[in-house]
C-alpha positions in Angstrom: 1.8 22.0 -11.4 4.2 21.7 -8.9 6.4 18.6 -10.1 9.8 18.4 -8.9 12.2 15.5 -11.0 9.9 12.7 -12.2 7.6 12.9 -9.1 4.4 14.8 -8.3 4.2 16.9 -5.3 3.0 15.7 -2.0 2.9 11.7 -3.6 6.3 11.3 -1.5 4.5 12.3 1.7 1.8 10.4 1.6 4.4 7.4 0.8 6.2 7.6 3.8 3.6 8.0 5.9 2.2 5.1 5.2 5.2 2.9 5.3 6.1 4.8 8.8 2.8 3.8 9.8 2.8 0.1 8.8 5.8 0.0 10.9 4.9 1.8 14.0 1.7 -0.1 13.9 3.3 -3.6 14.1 5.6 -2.2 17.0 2.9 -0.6 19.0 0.9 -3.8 18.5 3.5 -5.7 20.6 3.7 -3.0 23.5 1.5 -4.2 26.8 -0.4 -0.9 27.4 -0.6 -1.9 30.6 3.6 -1.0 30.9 3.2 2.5 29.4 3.2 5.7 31.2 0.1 6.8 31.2 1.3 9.7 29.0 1.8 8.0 26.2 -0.6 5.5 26.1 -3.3 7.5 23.8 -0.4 8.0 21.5 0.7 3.8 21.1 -3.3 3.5 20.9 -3.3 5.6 18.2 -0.2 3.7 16.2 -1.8 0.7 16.4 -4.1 2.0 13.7 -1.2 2.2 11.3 -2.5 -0.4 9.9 -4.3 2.1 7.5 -2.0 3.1 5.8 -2.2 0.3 3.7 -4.7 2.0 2.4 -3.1 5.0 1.3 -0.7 2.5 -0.6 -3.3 1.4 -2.4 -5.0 4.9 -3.4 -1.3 6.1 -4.1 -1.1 3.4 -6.5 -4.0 3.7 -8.1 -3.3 7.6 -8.5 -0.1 7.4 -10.1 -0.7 4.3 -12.3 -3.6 6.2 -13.5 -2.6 9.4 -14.6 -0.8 8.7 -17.6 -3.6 6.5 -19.0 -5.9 10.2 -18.0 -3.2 12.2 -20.0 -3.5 9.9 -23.2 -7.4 9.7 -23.2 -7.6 13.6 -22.7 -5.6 14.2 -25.3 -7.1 12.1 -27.8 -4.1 9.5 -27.9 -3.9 5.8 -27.7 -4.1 4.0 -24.8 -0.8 3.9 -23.3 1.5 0.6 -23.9 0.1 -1.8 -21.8 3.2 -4.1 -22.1 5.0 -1.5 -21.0 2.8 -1.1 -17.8 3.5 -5.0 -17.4 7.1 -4.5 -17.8 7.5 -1.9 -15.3 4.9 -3.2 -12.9 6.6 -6.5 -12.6 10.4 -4.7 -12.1 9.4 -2.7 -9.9 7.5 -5.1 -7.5 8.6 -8.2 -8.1 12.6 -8.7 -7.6 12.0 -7.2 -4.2 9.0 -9.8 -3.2 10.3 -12.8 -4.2 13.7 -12.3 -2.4 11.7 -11.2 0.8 9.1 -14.6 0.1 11.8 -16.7 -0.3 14.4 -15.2 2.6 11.2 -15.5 4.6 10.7 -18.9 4.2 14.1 -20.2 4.5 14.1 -18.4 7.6 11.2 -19.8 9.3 12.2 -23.1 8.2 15.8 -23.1 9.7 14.5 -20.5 13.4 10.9 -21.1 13.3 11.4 -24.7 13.3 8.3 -25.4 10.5 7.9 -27.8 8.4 7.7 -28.0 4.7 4.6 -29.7 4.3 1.8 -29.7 1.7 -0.2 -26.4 3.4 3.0 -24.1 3.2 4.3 -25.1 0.3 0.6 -24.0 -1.2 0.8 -21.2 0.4 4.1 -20.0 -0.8 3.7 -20.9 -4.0 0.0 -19.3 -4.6 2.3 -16.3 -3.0 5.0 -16.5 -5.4 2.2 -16.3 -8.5 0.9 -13.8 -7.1 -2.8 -15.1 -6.7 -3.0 -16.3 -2.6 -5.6 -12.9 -2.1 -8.3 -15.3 -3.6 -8.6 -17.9 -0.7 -8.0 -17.8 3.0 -5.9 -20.5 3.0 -3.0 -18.5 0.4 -3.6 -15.1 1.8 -0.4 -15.1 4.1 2.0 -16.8 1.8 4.8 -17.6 5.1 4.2 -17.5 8.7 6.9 -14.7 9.6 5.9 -12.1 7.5 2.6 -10.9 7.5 2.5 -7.7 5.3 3.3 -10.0 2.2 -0.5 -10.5 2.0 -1.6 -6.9 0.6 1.5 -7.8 -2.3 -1.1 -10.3 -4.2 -4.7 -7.1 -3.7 -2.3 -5.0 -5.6 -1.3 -6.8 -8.2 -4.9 -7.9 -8.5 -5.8 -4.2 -8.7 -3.1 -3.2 -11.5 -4.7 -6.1 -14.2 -8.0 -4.7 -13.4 -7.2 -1.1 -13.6 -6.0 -1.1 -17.5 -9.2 -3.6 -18.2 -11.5 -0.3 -16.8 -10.0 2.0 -18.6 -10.1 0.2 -21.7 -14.0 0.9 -22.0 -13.3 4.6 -21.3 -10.5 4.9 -24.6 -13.1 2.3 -26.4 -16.0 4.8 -25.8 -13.7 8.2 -26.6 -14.9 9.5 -23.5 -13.1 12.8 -22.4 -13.4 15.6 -19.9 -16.6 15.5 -17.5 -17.8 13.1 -18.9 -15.1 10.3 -18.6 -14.8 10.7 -14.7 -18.2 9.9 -14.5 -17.8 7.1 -16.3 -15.2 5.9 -14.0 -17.8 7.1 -11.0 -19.4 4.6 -12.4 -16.9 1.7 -12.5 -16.0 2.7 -8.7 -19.8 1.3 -8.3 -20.1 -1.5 -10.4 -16.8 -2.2 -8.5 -18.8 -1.9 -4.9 -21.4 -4.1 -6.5 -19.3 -6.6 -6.8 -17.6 -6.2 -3.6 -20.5 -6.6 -1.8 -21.7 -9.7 -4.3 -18.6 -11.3 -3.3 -19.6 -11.0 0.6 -22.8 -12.5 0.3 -21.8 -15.4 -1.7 -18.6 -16.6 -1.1 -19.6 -16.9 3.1 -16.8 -18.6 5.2 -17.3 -21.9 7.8 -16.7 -21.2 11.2 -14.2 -23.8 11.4 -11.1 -22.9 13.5 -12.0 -18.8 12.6 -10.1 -16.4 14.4 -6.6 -15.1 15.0 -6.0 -17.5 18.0 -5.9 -20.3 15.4 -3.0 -18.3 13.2 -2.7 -16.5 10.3 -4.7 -19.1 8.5 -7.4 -18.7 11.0 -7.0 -14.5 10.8 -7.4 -15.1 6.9 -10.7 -16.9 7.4 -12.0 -13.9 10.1 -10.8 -11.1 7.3 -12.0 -13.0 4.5 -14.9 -12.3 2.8 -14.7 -8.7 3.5 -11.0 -8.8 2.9 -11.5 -9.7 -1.2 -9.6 -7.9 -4.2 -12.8 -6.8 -5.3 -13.0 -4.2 -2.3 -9.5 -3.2 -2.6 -9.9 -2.6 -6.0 -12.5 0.3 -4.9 -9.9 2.1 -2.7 -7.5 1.3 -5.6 -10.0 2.9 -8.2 -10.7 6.2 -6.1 -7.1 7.1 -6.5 -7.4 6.4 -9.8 -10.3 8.8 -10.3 -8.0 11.1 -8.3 -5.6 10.9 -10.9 -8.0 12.0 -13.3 -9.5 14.9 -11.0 -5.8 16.3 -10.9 -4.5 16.3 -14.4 -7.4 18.7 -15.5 -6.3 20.8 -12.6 -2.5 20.7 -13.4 -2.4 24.0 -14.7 -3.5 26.0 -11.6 -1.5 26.9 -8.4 -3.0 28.7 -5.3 -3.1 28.5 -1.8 -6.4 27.1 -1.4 -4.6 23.7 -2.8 -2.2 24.1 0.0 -5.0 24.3 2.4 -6.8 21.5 0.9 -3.9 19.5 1.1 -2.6 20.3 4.3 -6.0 19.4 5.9 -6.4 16.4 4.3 -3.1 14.8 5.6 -4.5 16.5 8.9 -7.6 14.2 8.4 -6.0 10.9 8.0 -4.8 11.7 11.5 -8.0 12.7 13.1 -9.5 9.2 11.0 -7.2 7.1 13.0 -7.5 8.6 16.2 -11.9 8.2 15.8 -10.9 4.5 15.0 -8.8 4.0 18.3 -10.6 0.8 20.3 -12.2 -0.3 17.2 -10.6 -3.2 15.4 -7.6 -2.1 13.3 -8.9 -3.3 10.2 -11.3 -0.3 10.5 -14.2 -1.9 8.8 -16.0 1.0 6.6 -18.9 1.4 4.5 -20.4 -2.1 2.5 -17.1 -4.1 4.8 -14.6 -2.2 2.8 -11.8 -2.4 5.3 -9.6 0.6 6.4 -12.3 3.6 7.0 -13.9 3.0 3.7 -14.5 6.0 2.0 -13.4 8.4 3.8 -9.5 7.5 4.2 -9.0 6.5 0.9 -11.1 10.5 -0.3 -9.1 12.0 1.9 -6.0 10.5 0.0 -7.7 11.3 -2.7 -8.0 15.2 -1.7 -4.6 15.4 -0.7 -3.1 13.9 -3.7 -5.0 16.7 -6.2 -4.6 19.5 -4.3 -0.6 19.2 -3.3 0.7 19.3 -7.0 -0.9 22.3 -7.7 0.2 23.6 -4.2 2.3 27.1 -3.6 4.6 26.1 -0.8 3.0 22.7 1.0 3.9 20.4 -1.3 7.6 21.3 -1.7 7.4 21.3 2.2 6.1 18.1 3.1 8.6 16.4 0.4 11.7 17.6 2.1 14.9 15.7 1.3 14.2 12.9 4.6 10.7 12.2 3.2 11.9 11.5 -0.3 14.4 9.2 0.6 12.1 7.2 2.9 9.5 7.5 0.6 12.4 5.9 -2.2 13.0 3.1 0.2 9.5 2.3 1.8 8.8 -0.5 -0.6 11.8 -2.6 1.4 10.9 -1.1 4.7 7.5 -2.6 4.1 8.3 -6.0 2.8 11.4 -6.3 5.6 9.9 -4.7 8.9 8.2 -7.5 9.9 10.4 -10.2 9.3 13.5 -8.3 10.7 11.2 -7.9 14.0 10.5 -11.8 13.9 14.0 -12.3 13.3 15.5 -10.4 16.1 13.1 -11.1 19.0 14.3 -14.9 18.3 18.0 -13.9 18.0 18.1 -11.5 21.0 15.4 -13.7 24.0 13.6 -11.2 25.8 13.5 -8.1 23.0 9.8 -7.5 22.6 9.0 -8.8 26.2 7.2 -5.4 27.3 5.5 -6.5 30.3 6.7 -5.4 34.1 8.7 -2.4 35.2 11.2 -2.7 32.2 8.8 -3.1 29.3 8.6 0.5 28.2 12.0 1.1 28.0 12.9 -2.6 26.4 9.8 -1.7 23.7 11.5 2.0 23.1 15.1 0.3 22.9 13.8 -2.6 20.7 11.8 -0.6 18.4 15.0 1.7 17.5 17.3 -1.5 16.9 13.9 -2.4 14.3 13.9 0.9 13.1 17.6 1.0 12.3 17.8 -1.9 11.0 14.7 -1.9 8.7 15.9 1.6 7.2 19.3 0.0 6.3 17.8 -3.4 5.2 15.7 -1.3 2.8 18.3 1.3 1.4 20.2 -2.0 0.6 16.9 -3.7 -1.3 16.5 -0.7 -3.0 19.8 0.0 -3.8 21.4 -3.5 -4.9 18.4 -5.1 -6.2 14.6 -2.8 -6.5 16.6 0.3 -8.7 18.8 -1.8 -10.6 16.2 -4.1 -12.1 14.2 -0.8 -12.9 16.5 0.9 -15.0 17.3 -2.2 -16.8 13.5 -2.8 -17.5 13.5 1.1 -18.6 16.1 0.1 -21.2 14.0 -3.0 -22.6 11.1 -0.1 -22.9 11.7 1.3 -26.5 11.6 -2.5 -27.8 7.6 -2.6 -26.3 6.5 0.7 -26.6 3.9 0.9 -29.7 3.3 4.7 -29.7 5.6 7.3 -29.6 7.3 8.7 -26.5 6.0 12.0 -25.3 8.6 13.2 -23.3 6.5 16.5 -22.8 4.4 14.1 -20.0 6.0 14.5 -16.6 6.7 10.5 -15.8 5.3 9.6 -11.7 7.4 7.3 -9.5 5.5 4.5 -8.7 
């Protein structure tokens, strides 16, 4: 297995693509089409389905969270410490959001003119717990920054995953047989996705985007649930157990696989191009459900055991975007808010000016989000990670096996 450091081959990638594509598809959503050359315009058509790669996030998560749980059960072990799996969880995601909740609100109280009233202050607070994905009302915890909603289906999705895999290490299931098991979560999982559709229906009561974000909750929502993204989340978990039983091998055919996969996520995006950008898949799932999130799935077991793609793909530039991309995707979108209200005019994109305003504007964002980010990550994401790793030997109830290659996360 190709593992270079702490991190597995190709996971980088797939990281950075998807923060890259989170951002692009917020900036190409506020380009007129009608002001691009007609050269480009399949190409900002295409970037406006960056919204998928929200779900590669979410298979990435659920791939790398994983594989140390697959590791312990094949080798007959205890289940890894699950306060341990709190403890790092909550450094690693936590410090970052709260700043960017809270800067976010401050912000849109003092620019955005809003007021503090009884509906935000649920909001943000149903954001800070971590619990506004169960209702429409809490799903965007502040008005300016949009992307904080997904922050609430992942943590959802890390409680469940160690409850699932808690019957696999109850049962002793190993090998063959233990991936079928967790085939078999993945369904019950879709059972209840599709449960939650049918009974928890939504009024038609000011139900759209043109009413706000509130509104835009209620038009995702049901289909939108944590139930759902917990089956996206669970295939790159079952990934995770599809690669550590190939670990051992290396051959080209892995750097094909991988290759072709990435490859496919593109092709995905550009079949989805005048189709809504949620990319309602199979049962409602959103974002090409199953095939984007398989696709991640292929591409994350066949790159570690890779001869040459995986060290490719994670040159130095993608690892160090890859390290920041949890601040480039909590920041983007208010930095975007932030400077079309400090600089008048900056995402106007209509008339004979607006391509070249967009492609000035979305540098200054790009800049500036890259640097906003490095500075999150490190001042505040990587110092509150290594302390946490110190407070590790206190929690940890088995012994450390340093012979397991640990996976950034």
């Amino acid at each position: 297995m190709w593992v270079t450091g702490n991190r597995l081959s190709g996971a980088d990638c797939l990281r950075a693509l998807a923060c890259l594509a989170v951002l692009m598809h917020h900036l190409a959503f506020r380009m007129d089409l009608g002001s691009v050359p007609e050269l480009f315009q399949p190409l900002i058509r295409w970037l406006t389905l960056g919204s998928f790669g929200v779900s590669v996030f979410f298979v990435l998560s659920g791939f790398l969270l994983a594989r140390p749980f697959w590791l312990a059960l094949d080798a007959g072990q205890p289940m890894p410490s699950l306060k341990v799996y709190a403890l790092r969880r909550m450094a690693r995601i936590l410090p970052g959001f709260w700043l960017a909740l809270v800067v976010s609100l401050l912000l849109d109280l003092w620019l955005g003119g809003k007021v503090l009233d009884a509906e935000r202050v649920t909001r943000f607070v149903a954001g800070a717990l971590l619990v506004g994905d169960w209702h429409w009302v809490t799903l965007f915890p502040v008005d300016n920054n949009g992307p904080l909603w997904s922050i609430g289906f992942e943590v959802t999705s890390y409680l469940l995953l160690p409850m699932a895999l808690t019957v696999l290490f109850a049962l002793g299931a190993r090998g063959a047989t233990a991936r079928l098991l967790w085939v078999g979560v993945i369904g019950i999982v879709l059972v209840g996705h599709v449960l939650v559709v049918q009974w928890a229906p939504i009024d038609e009561v000011e139900r759209g985007w043109q009413f706000g974000l509130v509104g835009g909750a209620k038009a995702w929502m049901p289909r939108f649930n944590p139930v759902g993204f917990f089956a996206i989340f669970a295939i790159g978990a079952l990934a995770a157990g599809v690669q550590v039983r190939l670990a051992g091998l290396r051959h080209g055919g892995f750097d094909a696989a991988g290759v072709l996969a990435i490859f496919g996520l593109g092709v995905l995006m550009a079949m989805g191009v005048g189709g809504q950008t949620e990319g309602f898949g199979w049962l409602g799932v959103p974002y090409a459900f199953p095939w984007m999130p398989l696709l991640v799935a292929v591409a994350l077991v066949a790159l570690p055991s890779s001869v040459v793609a995986g060290r490719m793909l994670d040159a130095r530039p993608v690892r160090f975007i890859a390290e920041i991309s949890f601040g480039i995707y909590i920041w983007h979108f208010l930095l975007m808010w932030l400077i079309e209200r400090v600089v008048p005019g900056s995402f106007d994109t209509s008339g004979p000016q607006g391509w070249s305003n967009w492609l000035i504007t979305s540098a200054v964002v790009i800049g500036v989000t890259l640097v906003v980010a490095t500075l999150s990550f490190r001042l505040l994401e990587r110092p509150v990670v290594e302390w946490a790793r110190g407070l590790e030997p206190r929690l940890r109830r088995e012994p450390r096996n340093d012979a397991v290659p640990a996976t950034s996360s």
